[in-house]
C-alpha positions as CSV (number, residue, x, y, z in Angstrom):
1,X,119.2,92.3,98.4
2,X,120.0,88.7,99.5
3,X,118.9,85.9,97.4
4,X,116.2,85.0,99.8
5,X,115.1,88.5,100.5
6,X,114.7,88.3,96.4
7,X,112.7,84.9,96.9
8,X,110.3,86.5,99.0
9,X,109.7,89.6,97.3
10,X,109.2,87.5,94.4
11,X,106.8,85.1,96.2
12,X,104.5,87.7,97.9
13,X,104.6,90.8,95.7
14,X,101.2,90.1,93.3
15,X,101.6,93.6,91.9
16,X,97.7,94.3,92.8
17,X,97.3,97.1,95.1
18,X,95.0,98.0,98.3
19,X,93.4,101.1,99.2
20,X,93.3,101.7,102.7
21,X,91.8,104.5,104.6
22,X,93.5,107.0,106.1
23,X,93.1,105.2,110.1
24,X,94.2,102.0,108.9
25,X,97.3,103.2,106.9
26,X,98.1,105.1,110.0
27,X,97.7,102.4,112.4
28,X,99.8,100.3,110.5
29,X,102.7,102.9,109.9
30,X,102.4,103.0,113.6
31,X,102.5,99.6,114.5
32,X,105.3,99.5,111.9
33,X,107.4,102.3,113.7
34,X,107.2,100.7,116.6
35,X,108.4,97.4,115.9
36,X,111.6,99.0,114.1
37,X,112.7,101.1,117.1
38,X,111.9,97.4,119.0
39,X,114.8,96.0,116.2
40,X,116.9,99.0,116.8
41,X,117.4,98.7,120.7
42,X,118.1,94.6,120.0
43,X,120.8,95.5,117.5
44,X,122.2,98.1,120.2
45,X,121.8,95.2,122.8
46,X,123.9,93.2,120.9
47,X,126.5,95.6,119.8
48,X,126.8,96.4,124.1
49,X,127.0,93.1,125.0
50,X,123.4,92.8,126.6
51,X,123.1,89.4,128.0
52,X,121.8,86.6,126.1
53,X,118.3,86.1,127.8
54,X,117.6,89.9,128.3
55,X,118.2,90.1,124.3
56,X,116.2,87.0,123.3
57,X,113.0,88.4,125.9
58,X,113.1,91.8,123.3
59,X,113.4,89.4,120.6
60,X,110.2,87.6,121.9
61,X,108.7,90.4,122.0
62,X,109.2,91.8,118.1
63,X,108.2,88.4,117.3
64,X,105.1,89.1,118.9
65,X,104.6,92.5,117.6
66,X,104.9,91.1,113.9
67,X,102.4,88.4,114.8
68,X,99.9,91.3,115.7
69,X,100.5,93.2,112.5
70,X,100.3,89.9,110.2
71,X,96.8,89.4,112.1
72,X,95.6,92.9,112.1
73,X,96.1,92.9,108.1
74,X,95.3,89.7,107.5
75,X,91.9,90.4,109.4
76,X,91.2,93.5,107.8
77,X,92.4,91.6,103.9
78,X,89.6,89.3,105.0
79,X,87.0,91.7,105.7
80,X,87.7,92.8,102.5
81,X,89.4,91.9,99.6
82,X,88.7,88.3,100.5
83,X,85.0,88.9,101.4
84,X,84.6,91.6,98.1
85,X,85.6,88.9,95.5
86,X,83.7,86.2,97.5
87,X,80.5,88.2,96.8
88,X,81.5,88.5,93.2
89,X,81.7,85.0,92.7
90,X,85.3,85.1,92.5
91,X,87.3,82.1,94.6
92,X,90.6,82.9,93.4
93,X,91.2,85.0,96.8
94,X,90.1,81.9,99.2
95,X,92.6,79.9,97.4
96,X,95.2,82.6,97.9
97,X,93.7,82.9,101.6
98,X,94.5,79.4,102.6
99,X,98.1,79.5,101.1
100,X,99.0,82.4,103.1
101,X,97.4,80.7,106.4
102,X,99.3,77.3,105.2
103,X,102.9,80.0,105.4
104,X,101.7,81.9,108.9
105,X,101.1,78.0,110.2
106,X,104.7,76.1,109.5
C-alpha cells in the first residue's frame, strides 16, 4: 500500500464493527460492483486512447456513484449507530458524526 492509502486506513478504520442485514449488505455489494466495472471501462478508456472529455464524463459519473454510496451509508450509520448511542446517552458518535461531515464537505 501507498503511504497515503496507509494514512487513510489508519484514519478511518475504528476497529468497531457493524451488523447489517442481509438487503443492505447486498445493496451495498451491488452498488459497490457497479462502480468498479464503472473504474474498469475508464482504465480501458485510457489504455485505448478514448478522448479526454468522453473519459472525464465516466469519471463524473463514478464520482457520482461514490457520492451515492457515502450518502446511502452514512444515512443508514445515522439511523443507527448514531441514533442507538444517542438514546443511550452516549455523544461520542455525534462528535464522530460531524468530523466525517467536516471530510465529505472540503
Amino acid at each position: 500500500m501507498h503511504e497515503k492509502e496507509n494514512e487513510i486506513m489508519d484514519s478511518c478504520c475504528s476497529g468497531l464493527k457493524k451488523v447489517r442485514s442481509e438487503k443492505e449488505l447486498k445493496s451495498l455489494l451491488n452498488r459497490l460492483s457497479r462502480i468498479e466495472g464503472q473504474i474498469r471501462g475508464i482504465r480501458k478508456m485510457v489504455e485505448t486512447d478514448a478522448y479526454c472529455i468522453d473519459i472525464i464524463t465516466q469519471v463524473s459519473a463514478a464520482n457520482s456513484a461514490l457520492n451515492s454510496f457515502s450518502k446511502m451509508l452514512l444515512s443508514e450509520h445515522i439511523r443507527t449507530c448514531v441514533a442507538d448511542d444517542v438514546r443511550e446517552g452516549k455523544e461520542e458518535k455525534l462528535d464522530e458524526l460531524v468530523k466525517t461531515l467536516q471530510k465529505l464537505m472540503k
